[in-house]
mmCIF file as gemmi writes it, N, C-alpha and C atoms, coordinates in Angstrom:
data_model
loop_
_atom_site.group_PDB
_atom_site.id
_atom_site.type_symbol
_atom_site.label_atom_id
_atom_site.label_alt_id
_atom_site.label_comp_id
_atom_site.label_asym_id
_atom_site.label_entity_id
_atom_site.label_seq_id
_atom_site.pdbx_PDB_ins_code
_atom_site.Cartn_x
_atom_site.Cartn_y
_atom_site.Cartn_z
_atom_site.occupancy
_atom_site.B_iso_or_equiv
_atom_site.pdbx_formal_charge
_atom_site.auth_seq_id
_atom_site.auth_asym_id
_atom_site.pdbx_PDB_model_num
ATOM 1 N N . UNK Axp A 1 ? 11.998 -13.452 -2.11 1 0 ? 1 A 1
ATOM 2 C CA . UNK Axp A 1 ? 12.247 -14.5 -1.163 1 0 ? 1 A 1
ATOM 3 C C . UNK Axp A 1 ? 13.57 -14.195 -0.454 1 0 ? 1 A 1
ATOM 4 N N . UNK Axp A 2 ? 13.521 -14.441 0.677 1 0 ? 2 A 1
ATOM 5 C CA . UNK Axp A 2 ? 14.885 -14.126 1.658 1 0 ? 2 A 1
ATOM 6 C C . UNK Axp A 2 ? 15.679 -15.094 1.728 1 0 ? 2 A 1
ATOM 7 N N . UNK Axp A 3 ? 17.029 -14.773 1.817 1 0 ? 3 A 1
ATOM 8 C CA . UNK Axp A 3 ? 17.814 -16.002 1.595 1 0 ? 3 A 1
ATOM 9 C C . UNK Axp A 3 ? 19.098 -15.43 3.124 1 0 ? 3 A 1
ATOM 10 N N . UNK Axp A 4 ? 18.954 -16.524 3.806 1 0 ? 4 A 1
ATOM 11 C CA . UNK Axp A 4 ? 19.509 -16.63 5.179 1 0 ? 4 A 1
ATOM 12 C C . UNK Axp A 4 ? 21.206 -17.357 5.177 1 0 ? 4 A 1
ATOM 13 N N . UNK Axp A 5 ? 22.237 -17.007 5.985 1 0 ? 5 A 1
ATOM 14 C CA . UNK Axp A 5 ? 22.67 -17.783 5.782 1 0 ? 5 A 1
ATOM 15 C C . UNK Axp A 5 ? 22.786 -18.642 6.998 1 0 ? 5 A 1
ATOM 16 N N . UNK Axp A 6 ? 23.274 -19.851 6.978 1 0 ? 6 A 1
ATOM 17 C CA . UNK Axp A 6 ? 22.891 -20.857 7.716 1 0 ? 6 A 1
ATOM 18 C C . UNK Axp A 6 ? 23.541 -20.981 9.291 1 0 ? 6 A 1
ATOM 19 N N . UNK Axp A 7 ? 24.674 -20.284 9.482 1 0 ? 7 A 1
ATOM 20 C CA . UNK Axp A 7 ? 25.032 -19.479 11.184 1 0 ? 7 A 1
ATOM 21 C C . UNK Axp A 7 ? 23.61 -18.361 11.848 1 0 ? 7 A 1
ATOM 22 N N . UNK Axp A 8 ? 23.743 -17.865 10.576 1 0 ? 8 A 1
ATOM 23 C CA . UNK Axp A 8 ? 22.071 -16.654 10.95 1 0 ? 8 A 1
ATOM 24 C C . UNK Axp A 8 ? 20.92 -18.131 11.357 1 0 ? 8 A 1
ATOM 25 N N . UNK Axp A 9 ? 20.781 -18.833 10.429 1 0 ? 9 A 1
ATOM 26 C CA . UNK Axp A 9 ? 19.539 -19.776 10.443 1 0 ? 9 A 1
ATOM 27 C C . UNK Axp A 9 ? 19.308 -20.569 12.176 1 0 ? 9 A 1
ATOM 28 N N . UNK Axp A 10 ? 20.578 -20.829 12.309 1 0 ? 10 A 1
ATOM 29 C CA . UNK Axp A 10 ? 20.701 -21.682 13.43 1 0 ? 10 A 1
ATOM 30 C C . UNK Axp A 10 ? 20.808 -20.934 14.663 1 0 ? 10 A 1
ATOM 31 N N . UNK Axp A 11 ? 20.68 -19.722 14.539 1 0 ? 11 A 1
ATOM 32 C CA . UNK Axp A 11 ? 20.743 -18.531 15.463 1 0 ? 11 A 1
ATOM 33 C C . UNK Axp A 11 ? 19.294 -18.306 16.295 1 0 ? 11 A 1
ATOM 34 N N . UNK Axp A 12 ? 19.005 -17.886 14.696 1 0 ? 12 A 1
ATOM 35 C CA . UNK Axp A 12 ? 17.195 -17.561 14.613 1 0 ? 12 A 1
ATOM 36 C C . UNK Axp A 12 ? 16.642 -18.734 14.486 1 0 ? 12 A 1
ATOM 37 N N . UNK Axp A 13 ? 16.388 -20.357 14.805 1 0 ? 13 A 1
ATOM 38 C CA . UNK Axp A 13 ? 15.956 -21.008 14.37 1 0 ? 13 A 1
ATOM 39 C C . UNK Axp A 13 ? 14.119 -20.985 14.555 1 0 ? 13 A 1
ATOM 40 N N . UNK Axp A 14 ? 13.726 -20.693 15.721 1 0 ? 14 A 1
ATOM 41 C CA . UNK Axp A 14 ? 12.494 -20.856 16.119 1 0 ? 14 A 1
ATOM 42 C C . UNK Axp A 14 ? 11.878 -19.672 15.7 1 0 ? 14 A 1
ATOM 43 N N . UNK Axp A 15 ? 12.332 -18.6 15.425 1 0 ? 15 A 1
ATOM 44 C CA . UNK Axp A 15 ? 11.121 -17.487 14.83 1 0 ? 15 A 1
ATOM 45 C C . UNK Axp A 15 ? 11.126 -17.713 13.285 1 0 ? 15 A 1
ATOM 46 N N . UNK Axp A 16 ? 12.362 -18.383 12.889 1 0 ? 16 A 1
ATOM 47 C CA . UNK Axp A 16 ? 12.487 -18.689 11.279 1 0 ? 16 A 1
ATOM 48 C C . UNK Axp A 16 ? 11.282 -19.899 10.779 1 0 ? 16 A 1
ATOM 49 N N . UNK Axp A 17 ? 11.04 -20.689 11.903 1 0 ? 17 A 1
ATOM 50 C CA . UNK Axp A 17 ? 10.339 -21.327 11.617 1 0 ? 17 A 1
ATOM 51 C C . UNK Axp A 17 ? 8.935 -21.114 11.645 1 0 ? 17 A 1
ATOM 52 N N . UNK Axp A 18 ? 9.016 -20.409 12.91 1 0 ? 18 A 1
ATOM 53 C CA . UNK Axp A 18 ? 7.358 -19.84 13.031 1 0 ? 18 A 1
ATOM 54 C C . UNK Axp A 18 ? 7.058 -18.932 11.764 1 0 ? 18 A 1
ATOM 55 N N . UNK Axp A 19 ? 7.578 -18.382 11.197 1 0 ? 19 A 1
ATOM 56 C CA . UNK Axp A 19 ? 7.735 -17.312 9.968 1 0 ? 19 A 1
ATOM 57 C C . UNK Axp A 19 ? 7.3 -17.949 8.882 1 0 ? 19 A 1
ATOM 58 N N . UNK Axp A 20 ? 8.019 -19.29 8.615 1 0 ? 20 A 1
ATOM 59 C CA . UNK Axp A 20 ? 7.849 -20.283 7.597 1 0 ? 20 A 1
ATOM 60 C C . UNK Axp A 20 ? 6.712 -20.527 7.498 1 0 ? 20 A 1
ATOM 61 N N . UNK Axp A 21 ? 5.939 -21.071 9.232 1 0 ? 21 A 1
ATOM 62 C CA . UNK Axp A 21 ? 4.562 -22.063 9.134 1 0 ? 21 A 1
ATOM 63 C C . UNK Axp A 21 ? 3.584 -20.257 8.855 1 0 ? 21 A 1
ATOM 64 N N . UNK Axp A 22 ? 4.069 -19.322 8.926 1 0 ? 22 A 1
ATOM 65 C CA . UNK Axp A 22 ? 2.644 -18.618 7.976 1 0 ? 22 A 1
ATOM 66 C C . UNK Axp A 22 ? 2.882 -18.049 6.47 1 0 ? 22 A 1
ATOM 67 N N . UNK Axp A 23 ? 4.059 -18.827 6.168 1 0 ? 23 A 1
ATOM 68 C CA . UNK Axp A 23 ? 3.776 -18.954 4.481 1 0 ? 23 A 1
ATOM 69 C C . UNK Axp A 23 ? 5.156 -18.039 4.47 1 0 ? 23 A 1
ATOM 70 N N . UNK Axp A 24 ? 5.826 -17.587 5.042 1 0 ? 24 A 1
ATOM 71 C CA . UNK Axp A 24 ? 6.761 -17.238 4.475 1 0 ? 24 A 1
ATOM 72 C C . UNK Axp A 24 ? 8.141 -17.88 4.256 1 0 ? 24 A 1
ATOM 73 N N . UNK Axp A 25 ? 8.052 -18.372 3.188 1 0 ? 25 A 1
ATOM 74 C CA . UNK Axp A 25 ? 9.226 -18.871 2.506 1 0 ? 25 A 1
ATOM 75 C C . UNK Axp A 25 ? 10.222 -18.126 2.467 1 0 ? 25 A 1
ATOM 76 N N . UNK Axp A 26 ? 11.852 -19.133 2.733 1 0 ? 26 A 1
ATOM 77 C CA . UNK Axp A 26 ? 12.974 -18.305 2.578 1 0 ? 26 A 1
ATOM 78 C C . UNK Axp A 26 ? 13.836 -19.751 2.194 1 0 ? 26 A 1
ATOM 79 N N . UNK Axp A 27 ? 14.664 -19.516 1.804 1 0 ? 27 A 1
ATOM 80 C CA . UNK Axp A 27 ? 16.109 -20.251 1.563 1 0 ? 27 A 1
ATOM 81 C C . UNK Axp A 27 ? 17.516 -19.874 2.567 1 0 ? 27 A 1
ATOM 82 N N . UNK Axp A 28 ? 17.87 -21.057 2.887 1 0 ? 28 A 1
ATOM 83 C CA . UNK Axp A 28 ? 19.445 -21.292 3.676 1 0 ? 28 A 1
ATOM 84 C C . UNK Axp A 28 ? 20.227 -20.835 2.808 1 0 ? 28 A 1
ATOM 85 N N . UNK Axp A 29 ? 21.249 -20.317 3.28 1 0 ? 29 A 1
ATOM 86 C CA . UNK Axp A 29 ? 22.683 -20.553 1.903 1 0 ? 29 A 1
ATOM 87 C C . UNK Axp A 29 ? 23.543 -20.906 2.638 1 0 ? 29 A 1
ATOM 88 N N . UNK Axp A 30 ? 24.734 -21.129 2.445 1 0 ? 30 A 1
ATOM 89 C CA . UNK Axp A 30 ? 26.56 -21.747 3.048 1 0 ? 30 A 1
ATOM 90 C C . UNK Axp A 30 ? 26.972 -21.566 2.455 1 0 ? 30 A 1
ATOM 91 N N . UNK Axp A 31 ? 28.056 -20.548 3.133 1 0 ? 31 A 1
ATOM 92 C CA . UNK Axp A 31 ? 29.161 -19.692 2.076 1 0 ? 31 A 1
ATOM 93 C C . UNK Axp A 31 ? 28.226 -19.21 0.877 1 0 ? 31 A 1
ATOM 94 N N . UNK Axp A 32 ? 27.462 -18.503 0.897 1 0 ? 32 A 1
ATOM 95 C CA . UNK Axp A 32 ? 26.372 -17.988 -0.051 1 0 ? 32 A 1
ATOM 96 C C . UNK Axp A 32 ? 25.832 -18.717 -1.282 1 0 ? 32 A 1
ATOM 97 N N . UNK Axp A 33 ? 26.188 -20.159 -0.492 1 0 ? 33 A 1
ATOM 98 C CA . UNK Axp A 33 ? 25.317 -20.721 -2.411 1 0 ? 33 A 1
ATOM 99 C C . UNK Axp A 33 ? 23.882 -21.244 -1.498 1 0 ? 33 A 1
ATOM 100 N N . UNK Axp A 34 ? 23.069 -21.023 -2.237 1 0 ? 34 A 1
ATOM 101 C CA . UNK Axp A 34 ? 21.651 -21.496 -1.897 1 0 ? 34 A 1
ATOM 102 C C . UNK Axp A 34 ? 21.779 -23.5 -1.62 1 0 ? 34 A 1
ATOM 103 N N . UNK Axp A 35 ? 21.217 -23.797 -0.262 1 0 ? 35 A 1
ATOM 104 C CA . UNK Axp A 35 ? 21.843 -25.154 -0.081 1 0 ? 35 A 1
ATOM 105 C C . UNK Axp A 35 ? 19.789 -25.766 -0.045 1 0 ? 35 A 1
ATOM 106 N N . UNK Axp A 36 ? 18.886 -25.164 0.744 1 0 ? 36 A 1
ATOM 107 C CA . UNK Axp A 36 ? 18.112 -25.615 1.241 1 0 ? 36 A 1
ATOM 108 C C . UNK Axp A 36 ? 16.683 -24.411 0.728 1 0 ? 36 A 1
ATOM 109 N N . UNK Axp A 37 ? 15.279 -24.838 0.315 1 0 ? 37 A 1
ATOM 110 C CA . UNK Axp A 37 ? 14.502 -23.808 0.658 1 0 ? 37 A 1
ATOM 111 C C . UNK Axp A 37 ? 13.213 -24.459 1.676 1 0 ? 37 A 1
ATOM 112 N N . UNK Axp A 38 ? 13.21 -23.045 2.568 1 0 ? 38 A 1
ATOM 113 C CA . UNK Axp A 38 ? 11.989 -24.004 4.125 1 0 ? 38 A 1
ATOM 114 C C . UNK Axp A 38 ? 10.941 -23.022 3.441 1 0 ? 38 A 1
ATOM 115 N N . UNK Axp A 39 ? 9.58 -24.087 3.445 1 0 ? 39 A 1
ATOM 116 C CA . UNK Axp A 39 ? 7.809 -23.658 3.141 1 0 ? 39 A 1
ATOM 117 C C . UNK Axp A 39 ? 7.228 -24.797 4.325 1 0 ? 39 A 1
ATOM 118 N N . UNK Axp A 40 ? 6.079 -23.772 4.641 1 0 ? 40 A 1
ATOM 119 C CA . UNK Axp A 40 ? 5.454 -24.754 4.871 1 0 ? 40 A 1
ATOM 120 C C . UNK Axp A 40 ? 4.58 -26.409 4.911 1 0 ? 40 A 1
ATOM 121 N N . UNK Axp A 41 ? 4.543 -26.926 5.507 1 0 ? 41 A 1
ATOM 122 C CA . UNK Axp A 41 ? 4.17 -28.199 5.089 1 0 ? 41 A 1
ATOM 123 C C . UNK Axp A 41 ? 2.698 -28.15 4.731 1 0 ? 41 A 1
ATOM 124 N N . UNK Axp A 42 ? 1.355 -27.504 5.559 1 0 ? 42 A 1
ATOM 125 C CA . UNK Axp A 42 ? 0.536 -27.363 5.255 1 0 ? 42 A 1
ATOM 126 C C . UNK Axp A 42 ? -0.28 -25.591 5.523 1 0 ? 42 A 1
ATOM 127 N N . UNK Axp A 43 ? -0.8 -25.162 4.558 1 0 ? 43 A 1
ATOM 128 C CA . UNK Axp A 43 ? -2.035 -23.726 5.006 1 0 ? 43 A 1
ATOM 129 C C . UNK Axp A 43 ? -2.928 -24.511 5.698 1 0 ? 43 A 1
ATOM 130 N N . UNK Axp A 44 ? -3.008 -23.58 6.835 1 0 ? 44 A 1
ATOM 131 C CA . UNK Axp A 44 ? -4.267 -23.936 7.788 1 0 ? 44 A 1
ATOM 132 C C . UNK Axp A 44 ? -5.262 -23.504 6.967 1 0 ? 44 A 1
ATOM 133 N N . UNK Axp A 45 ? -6.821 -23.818 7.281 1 0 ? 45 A 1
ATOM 134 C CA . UNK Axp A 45 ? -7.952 -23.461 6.621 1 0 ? 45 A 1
ATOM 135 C C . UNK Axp A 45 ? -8.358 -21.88 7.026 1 0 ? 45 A 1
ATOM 136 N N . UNK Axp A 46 ? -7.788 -21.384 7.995 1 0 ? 46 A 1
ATOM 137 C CA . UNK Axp A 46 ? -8.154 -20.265 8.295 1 0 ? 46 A 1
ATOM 138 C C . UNK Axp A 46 ? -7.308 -18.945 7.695 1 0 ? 46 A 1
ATOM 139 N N . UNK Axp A 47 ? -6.228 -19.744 7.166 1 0 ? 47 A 1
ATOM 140 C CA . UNK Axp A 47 ? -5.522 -18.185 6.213 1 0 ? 47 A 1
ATOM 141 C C . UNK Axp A 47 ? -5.587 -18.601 4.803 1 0 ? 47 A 1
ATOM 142 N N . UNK Axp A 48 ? -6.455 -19.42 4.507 1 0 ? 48 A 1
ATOM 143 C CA . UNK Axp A 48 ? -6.528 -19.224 2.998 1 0 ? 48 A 1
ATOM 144 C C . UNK Axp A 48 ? -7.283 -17.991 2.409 1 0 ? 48 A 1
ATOM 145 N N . UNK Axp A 49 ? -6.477 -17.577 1.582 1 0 ? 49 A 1
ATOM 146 C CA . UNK Axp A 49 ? -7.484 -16.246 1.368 1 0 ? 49 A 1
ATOM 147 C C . UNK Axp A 49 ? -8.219 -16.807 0.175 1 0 ? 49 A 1
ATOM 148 N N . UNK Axp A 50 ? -9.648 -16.06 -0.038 1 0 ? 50 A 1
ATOM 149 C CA . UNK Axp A 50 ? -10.518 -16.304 -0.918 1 0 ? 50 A 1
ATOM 150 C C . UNK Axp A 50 ? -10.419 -15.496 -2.186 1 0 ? 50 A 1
ATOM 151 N N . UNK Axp A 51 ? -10.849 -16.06 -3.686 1 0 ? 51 A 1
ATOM 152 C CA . UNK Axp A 51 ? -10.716 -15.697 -4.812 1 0 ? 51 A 1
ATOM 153 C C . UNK Axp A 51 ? -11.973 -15.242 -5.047 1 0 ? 51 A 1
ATOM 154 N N . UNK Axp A 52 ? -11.942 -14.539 -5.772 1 0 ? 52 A 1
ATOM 155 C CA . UNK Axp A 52 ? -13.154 -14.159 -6.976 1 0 ? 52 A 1
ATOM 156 C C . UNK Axp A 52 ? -13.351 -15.743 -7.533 1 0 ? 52 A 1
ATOM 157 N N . UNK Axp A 53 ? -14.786 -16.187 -7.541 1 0 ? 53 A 1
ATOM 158 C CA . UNK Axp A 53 ? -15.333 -17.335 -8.176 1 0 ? 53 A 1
ATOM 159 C C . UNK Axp A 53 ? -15.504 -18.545 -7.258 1 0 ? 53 A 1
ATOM 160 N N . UNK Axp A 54 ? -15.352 -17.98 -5.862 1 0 ? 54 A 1
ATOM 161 C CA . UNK Axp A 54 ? -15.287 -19.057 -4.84 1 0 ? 54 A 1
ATOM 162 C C . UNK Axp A 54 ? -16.932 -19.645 -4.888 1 0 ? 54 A 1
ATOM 163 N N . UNK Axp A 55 ? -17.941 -18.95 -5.296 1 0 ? 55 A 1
ATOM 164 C CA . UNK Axp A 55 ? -19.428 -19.697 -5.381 1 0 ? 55 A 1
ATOM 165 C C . UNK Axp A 55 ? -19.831 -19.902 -6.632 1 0 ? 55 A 1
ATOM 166 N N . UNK Axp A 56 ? -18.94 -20.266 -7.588 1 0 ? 56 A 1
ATOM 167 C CA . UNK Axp A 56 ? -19.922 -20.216 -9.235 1 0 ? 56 A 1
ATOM 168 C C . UNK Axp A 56 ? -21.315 -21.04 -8.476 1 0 ? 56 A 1
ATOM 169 N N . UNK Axp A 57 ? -22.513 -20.229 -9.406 1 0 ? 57 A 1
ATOM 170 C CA . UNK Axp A 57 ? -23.709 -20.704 -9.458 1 0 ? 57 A 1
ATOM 171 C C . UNK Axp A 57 ? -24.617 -20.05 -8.447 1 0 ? 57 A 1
ATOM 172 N N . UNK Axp A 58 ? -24.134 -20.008 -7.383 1 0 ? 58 A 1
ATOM 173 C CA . UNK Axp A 58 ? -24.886 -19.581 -5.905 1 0 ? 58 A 1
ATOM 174 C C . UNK Axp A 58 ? -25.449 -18.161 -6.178 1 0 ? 58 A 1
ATOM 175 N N . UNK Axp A 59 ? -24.606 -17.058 -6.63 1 0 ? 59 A 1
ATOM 176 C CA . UNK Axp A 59 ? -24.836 -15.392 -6.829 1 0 ? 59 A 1
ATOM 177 C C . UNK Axp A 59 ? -25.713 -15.416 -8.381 1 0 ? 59 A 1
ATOM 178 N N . UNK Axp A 60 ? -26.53 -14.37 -8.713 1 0 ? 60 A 1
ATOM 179 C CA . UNK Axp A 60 ? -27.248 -14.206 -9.79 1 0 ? 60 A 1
ATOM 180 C C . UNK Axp A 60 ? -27.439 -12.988 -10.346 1 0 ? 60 A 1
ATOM 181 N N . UNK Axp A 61 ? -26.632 -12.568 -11.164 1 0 ? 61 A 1
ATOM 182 C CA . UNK Axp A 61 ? -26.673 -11.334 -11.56 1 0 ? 61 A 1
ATOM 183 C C . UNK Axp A 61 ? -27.439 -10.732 -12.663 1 0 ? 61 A 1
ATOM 184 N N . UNK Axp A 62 ? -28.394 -10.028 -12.447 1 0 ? 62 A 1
ATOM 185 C CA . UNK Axp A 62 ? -29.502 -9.591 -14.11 1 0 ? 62 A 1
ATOM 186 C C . UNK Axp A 62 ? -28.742 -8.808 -14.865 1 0 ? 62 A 1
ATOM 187 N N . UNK Axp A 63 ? -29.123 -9.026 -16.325 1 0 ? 63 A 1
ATOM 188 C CA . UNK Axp A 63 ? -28.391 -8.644 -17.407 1 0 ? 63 A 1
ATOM 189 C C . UNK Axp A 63 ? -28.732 -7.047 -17.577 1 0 ? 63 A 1
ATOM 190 N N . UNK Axp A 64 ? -29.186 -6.569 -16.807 1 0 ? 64 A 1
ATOM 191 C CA . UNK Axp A 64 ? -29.58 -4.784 -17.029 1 0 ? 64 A 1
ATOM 192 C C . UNK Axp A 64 ? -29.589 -4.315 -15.706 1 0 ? 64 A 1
ATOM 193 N N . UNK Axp A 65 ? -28.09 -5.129 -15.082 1 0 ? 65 A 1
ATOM 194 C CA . UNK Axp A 65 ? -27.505 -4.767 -13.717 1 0 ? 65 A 1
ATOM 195 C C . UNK Axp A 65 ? -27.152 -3.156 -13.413 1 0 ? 65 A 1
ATOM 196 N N . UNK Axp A 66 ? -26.252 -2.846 -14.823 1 0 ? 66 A 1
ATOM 197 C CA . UNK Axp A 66 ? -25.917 -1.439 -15.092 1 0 ? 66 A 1
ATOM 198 C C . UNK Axp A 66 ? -26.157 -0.764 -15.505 1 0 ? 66 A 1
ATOM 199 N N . UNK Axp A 67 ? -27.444 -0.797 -15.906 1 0 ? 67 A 1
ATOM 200 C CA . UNK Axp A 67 ? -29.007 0.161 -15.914 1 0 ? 67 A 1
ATOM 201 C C . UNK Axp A 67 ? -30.053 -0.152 -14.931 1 0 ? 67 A 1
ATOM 202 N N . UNK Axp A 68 ? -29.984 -0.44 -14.039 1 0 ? 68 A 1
ATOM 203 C CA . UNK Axp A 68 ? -31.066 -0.973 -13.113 1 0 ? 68 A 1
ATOM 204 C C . UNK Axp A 68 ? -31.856 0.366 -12.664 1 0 ? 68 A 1
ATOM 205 N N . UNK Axp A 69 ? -32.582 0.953 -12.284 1 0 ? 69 A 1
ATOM 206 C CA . UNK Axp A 69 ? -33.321 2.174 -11.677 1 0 ? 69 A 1
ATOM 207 C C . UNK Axp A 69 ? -32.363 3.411 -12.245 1 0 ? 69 A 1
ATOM 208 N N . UNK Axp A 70 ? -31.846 3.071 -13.755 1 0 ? 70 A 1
ATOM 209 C CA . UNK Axp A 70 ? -31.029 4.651 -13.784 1 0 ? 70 A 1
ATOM 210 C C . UNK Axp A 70 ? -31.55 5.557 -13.997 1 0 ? 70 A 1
ATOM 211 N N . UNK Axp A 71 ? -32.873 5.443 -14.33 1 0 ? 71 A 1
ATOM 212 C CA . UNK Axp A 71 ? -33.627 6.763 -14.022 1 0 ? 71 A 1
ATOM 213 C C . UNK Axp A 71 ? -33.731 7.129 -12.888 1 0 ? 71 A 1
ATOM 214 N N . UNK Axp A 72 ? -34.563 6.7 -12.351 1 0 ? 72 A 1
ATOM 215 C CA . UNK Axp A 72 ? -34.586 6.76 -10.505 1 0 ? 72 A 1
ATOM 216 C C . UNK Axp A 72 ? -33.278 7.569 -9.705 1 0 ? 72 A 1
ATOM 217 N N . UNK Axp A 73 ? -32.226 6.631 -10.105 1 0 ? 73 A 1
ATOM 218 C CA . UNK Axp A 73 ? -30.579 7.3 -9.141 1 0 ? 73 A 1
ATOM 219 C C . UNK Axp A 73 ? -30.261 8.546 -10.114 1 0 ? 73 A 1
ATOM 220 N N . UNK Axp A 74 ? -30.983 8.886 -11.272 1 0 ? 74 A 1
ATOM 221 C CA . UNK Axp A 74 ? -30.297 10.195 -11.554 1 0 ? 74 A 1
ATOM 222 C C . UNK Axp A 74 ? -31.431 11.271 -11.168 1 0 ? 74 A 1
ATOM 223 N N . UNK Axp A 75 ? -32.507 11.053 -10.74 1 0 ? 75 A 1
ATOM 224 C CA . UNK Axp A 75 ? -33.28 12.103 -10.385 1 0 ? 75 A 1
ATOM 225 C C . UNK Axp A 75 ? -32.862 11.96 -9.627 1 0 ? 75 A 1
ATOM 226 N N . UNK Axp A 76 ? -32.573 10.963 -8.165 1 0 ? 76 A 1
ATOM 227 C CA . UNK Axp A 76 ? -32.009 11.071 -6.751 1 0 ? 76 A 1
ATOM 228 C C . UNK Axp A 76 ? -30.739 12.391 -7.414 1 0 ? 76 A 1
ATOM 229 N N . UNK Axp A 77 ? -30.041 12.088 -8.046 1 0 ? 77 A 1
ATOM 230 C CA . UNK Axp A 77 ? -28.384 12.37 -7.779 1 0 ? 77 A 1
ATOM 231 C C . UNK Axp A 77 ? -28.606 14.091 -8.162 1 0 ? 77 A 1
ATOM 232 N N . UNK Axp A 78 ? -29.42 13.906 -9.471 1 0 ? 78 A 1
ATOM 233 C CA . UNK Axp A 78 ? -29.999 15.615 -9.662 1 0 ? 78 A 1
ATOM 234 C C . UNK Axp A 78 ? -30.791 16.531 -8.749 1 0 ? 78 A 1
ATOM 235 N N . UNK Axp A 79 ? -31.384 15.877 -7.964 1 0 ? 79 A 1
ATOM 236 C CA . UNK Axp A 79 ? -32.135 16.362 -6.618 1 0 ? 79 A 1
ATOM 237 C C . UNK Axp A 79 ? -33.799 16.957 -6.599 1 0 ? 79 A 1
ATOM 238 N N . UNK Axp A 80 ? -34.091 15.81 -8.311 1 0 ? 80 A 1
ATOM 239 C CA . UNK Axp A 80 ? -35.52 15.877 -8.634 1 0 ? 80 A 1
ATOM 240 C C . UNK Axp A 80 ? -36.243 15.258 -7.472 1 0 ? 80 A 1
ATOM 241 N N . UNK Axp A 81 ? -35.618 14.292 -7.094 1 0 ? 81 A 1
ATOM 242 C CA . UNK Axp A 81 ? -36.925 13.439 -6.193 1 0 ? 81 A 1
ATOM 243 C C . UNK Axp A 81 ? -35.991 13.616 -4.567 1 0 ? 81 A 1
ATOM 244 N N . UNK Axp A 82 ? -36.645 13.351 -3.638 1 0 ? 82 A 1
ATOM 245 C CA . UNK Axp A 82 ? -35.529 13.778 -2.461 1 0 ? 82 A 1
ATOM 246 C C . UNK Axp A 82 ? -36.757 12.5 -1.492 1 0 ? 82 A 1
């Protein structure tokens, strides 16, 4: 996290802020003690990034996923079947 001090802050105020509203957090200091930290107030819906598990239930995976046609893909891969 970046820590600004507060002549810099009031310098840069409007790109510090625009900086802020896409998530990047920083802290003010005066005379170098940490006085203030700026975050955003809200994530828009469009930069939330997505996790692993965002559909439990929806996806269906078979239990002999990682044997599925392994015969098949090793004659492909051996160059029995073409």
């Amino acid at each position: 996290m970046q820590t600004i001090n507060i002549h810099e802050a009031k310098t840069h105020l409007s790109r510090l802020v625009e900086d802020a509203a896409l998530g990047n957090v920083f802290i003010i200091a005066k005379a170098g003690k940490p006085m203030v930290k700026v975050s955003p107030l809200a994530v828009d819906e469009n930069q939330k990034i997505l996790k692993l598990g965002f559909m439990p239930g929806e996806i269906m995976v078979p239990d002999d996923f990682d044997t599925l046609e392994s015969g098949v893909l090793s004659d492909l891969f051996e160059g029995r079947l073409s």
